[in-house]
Wavefront OBJ file of the C-alpha trace (Angstrom):
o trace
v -21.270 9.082 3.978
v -20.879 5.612 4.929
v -16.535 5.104 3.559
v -14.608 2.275 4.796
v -11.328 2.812 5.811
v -8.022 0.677 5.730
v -4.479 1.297 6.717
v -0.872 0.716 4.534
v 2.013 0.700 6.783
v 5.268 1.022 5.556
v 7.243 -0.117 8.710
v 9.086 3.088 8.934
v 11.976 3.964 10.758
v 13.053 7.032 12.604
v 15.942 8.575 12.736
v 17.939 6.969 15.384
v 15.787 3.887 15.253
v 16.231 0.455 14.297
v 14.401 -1.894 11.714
v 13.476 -3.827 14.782
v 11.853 -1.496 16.370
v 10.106 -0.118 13.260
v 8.050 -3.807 12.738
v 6.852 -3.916 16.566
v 5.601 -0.893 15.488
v 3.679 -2.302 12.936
v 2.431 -5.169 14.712
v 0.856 -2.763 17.746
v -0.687 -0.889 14.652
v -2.477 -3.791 13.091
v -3.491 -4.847 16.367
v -4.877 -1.744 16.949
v -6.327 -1.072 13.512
v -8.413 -4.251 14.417
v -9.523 -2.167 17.516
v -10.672 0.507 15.790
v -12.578 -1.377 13.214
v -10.451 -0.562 10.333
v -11.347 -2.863 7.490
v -7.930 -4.157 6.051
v -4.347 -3.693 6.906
v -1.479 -3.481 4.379
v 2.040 -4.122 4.444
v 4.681 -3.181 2.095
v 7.946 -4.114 -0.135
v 10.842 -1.961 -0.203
v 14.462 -3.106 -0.916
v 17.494 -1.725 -0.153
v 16.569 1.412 2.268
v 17.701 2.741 5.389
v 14.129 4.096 6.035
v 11.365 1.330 5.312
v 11.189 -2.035 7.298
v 9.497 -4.223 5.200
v 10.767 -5.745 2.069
v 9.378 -9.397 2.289
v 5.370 -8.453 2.523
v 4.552 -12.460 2.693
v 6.466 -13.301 5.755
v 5.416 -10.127 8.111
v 1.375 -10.492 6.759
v 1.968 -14.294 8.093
v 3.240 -12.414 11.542
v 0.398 -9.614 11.582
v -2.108 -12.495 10.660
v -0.971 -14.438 14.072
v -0.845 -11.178 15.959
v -4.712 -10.330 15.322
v -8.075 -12.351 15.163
v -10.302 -10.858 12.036
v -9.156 -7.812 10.493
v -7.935 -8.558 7.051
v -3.936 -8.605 6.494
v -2.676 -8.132 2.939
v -0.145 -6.731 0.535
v 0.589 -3.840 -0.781
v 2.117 -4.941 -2.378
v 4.157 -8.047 -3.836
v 6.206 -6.491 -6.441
v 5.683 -9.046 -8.724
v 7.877 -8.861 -11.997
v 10.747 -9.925 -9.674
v 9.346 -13.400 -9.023
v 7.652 -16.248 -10.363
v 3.730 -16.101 -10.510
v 3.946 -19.821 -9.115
v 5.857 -19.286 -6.066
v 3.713 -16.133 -5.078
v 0.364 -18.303 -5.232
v 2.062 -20.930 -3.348
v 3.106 -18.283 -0.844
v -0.689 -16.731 -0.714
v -2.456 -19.942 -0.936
v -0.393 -21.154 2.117
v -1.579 -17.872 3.690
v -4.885 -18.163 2.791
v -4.622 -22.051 4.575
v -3.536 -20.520 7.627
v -6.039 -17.720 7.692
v -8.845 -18.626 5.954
v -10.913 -15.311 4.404
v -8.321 -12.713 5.818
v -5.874 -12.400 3.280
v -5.824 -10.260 0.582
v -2.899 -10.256 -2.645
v -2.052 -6.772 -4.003
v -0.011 -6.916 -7.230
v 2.527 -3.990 -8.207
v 4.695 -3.646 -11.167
v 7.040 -1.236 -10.282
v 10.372 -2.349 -8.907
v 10.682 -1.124 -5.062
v 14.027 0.080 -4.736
v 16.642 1.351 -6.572
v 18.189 -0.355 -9.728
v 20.840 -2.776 -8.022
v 18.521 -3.775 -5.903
v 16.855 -4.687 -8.928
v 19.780 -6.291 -10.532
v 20.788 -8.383 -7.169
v 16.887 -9.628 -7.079
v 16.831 -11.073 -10.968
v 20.815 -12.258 -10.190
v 22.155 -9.973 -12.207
v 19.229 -11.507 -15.660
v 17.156 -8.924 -17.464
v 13.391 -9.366 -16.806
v 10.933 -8.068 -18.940
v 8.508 -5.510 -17.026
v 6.264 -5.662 -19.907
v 5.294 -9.500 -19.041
v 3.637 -8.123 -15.848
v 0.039 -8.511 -17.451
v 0.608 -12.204 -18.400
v 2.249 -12.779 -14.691
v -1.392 -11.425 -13.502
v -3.164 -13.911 -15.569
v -0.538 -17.117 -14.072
v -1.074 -15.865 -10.882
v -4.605 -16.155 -10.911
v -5.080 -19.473 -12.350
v -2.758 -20.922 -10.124
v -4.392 -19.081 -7.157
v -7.842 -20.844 -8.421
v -6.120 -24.205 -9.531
v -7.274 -23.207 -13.283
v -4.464 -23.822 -15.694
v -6.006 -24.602 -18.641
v -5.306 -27.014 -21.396
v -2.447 -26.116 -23.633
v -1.162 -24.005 -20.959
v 3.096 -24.837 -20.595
v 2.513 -26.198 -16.699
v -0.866 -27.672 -17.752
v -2.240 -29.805 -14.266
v 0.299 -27.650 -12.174
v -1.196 -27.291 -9.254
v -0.080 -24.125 -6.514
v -0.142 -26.104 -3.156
v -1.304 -25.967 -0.433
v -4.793 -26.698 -1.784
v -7.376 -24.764 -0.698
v -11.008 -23.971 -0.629
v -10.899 -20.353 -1.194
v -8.531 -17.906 -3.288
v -6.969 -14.434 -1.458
v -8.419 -11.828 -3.608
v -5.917 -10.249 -6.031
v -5.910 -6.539 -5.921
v -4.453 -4.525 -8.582
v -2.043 -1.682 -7.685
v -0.790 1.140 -8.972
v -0.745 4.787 -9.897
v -1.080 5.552 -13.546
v -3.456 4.700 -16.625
v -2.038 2.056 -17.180
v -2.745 0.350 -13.795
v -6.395 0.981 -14.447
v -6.966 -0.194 -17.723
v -5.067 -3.612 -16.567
v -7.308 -3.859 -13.340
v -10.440 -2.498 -15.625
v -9.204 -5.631 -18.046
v -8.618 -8.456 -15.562
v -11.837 -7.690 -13.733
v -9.922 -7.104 -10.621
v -10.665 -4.638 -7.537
v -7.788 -1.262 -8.033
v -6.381 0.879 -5.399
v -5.202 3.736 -6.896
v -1.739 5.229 -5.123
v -2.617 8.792 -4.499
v 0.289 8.877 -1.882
v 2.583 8.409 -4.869
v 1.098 10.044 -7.670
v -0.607 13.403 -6.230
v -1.738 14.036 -10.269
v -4.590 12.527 -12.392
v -5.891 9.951 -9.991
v -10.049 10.812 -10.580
v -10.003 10.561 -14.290
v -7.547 6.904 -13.599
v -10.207 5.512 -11.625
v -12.809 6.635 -14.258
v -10.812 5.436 -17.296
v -11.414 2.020 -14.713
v -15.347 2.200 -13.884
v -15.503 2.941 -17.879
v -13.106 0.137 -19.102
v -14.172 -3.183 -16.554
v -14.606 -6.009 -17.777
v -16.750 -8.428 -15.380
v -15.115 -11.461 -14.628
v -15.196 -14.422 -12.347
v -13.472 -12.667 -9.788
v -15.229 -9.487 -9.429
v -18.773 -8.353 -10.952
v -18.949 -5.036 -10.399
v -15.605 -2.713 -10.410
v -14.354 -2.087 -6.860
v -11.663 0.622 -6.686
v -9.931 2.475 -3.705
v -7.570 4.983 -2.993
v -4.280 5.370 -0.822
v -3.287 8.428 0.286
v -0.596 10.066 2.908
v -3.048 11.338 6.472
v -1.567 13.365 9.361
v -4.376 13.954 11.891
v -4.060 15.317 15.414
v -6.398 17.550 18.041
v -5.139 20.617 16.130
v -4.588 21.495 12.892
v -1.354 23.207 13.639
v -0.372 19.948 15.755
v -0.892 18.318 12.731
v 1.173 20.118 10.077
v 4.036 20.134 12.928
v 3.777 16.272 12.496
v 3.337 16.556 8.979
v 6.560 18.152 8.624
v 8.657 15.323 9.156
v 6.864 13.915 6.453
v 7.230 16.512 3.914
v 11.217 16.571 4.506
v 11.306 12.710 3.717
v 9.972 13.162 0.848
v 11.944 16.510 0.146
v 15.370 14.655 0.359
v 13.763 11.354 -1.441
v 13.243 13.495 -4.764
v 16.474 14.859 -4.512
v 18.603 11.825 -3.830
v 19.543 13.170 -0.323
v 21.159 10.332 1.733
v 18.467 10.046 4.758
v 19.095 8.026 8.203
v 14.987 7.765 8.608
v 12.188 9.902 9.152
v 13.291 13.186 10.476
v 12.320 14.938 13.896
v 9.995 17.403 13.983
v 12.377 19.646 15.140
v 14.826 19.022 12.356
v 11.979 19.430 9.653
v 10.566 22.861 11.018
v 14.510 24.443 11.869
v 15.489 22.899 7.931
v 16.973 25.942 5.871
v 13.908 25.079 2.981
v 14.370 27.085 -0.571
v 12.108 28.595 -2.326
v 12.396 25.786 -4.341
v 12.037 23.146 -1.424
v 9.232 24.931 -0.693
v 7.565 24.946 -3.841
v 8.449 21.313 -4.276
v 6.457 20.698 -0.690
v 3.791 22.411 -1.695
v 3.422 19.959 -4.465
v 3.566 17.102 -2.018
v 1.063 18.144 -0.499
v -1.945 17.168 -3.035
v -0.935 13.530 -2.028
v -1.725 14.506 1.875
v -4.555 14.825 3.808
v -3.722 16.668 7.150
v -5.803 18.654 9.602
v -7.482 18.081 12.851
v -10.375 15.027 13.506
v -13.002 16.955 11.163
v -10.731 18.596 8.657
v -9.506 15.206 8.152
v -13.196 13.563 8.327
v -14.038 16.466 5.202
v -11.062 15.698 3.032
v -11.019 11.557 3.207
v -15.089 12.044 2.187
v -14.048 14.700 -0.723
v -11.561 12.070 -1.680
v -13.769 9.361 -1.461
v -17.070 10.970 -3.920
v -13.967 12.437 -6.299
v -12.637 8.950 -6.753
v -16.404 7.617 -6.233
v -14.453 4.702 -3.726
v -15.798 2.604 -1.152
v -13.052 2.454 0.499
v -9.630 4.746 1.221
v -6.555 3.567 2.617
v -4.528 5.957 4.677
v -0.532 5.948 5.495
v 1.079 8.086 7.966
v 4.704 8.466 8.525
v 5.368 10.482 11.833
v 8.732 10.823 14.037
v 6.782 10.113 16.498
v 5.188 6.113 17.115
v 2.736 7.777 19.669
v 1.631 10.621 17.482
v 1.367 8.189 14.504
v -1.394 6.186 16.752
v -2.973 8.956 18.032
v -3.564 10.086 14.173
v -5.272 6.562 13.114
v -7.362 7.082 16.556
v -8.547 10.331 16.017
v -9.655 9.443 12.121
v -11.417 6.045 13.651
v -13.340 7.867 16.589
v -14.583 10.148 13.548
v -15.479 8.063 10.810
v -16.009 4.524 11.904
l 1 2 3 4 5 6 7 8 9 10 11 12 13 14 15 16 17 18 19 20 21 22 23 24 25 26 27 28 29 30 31 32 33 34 35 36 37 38 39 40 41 42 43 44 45 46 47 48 49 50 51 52 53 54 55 56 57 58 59 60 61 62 63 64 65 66 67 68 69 70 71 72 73 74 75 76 77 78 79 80 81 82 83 84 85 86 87 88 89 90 91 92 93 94 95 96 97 98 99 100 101 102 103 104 105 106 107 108 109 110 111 112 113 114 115 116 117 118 119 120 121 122 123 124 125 126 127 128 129 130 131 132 133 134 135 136 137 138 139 140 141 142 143 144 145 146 147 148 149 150 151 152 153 154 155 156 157 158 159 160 161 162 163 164 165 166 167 168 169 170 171 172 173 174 175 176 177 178 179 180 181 182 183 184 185 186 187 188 189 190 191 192 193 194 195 196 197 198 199 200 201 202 203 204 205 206 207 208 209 210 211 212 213 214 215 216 217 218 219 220 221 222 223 224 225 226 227 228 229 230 231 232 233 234 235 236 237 238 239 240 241 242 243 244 245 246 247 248 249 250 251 252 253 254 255 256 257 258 259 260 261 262 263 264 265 266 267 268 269 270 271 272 273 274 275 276 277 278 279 280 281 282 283 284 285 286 287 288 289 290 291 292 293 294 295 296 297 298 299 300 301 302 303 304 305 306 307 308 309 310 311 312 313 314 315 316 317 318 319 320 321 322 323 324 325 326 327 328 329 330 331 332 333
């Protein structure tokens, strides 16, 4: 089964790491993505948060861009209700100048952090989530220099002026992120790593629903989902452990310093509720050894009928979060 695969970083840190330390991280992981002939590498937003690097996806895709020679560098993704549509297609279109046919624009709606972090980003104004679809639609035109008579900004153009357009991809994990992308007549990456639930019959609702447009022909849809590979598969729920309690003390509102050790996740006094709780985690991971993995990305891949499937690993470990991306690459691509 012939299934491309891309990688989402999140520029984690580890407990008793730095920030710093956490985006040379994710530099030596694009470069090495590019390597390994991984299609497309991702970066993402977070605000506000001990544990995540990256909250300004423009600036570090300019880094990672500089730091590599052909793999594509993108977002996922700009969280775009907090800004103006104008100033994010002035932002991509200056990326797309720099590196011309490597960039590519994921959209999100959903807010990246916690509510004052939303507050502090609109200065303290309400903005209306619901105006996300009409953002998509400004950020396109401007992307394509295509505002239209009647338009407010009519003969605005988004500089730098360019030759080509990043490709906008739509984000998200719900419905409604499908019928917007199946609308638009954009590609969709569906976010199994956040929404473990319903994620086949989204990217259906999308094949059913698109709309061709000048962007896109044909619907093009991917999925994004949490991958802990190693030599063994017990190796590999070990490192997968670290993981799970993340995500453990994230749904409970747990103050966290980073991603745990290994050792702190497997000595952790779990519940039987933790554990149940885990468990449900779990249908947004794929972990195993090399082939285990190879068997559940292509399961994923003919459920979701996608070309393409992103993977994100969080480990304690730097080396064993490498070793993971290796191990998938030497058995897929």
């Amino acid at each position: 089964m012939d299934i491309r695969l891309s990688i989402l970083d999140q520029s984690p840190i580890s407990e008793g790491s730095n920030a710093v330390e956490a985006l040379r991280q994710t530099t030596v992981l694009a470069q090495k993505a590019e390597e390994w002939g991984y299609s497309r590498f991702w970066v993402s937003e977070h605000h506000d948060t001990t544990t995540l690097a990256g909250s300004s996806p423009e600036i570090l895709i300019s880094h990672l861009a500089s730091a590599t020679k052909s793999i594509r560098i993108g977002s996922g993704g700009v969280m775009l209700p907090h800004y103006s549509a104008y100033k994010v297609a002035e932002n991509f279109k200056l990326l797309e100048a720099l590196y011309p046919g490597r960039i590519d624009a994921g959209m999100g709606r959903a807010p990246g952090g916690m509510p004052r972090a939303t507050h502090a980003l609109h200065d303290g104004d309400f903005r209306d989530v619901n105006q996300f679809p009409n953002q998509i639609d400004d950020l396109l035109i401007y992307l394509h220099d295509a505002v239209p008579e009647g338009h407010q900004f009519q003969g605005l153009k988004a500089t730098p002026t360019t030759n080509s357009a990043p490709p906008v991809w739509m984000l998200g994990s719900s419905a409604n992120s499908a019928y917007l992308a199946a609308e638009k007549g954009l590609p969709y990456m569906f976010a199994q790593f956040i929404n473990g639930d319903g994620g086949p019959s989204y990217a259906k609702a999308y094949r059913d629903r698109f709309k061709p447009s000048q962007y896109l022909q044909q619907p093009k849809q991917a999925v994004a989902v949490f991958v802990v590979c190693a030599e063994t598969e017990e190796d590999a729920k070990r490192i997968a452990s670290s993981k799970e309690l993340t995500m453990l003390r994230l749904v409970q509102g747990k103050p966290s310093a980073g991603t745990p050790s290994i050792e702190t996740a497997m000595n952790y006094p779990y519940t039987i509720y933790d554990l149940q709780s885990i468990e449900e985690f779990r249908k947004r991971l794929v972990v195993g050894n090399p082939q285990q993995v190879k068997e559940q990305i292509e399961n994923l891949a003919e459920v979701y009928q996608a070309e393409e499937v992103m993977l994100v690993t969080i480990a304690y470990h730097f080396e064993d979060k490498l070793k993971s991306f290796e191990l998938i690459a030497k058995e897929i691509l």
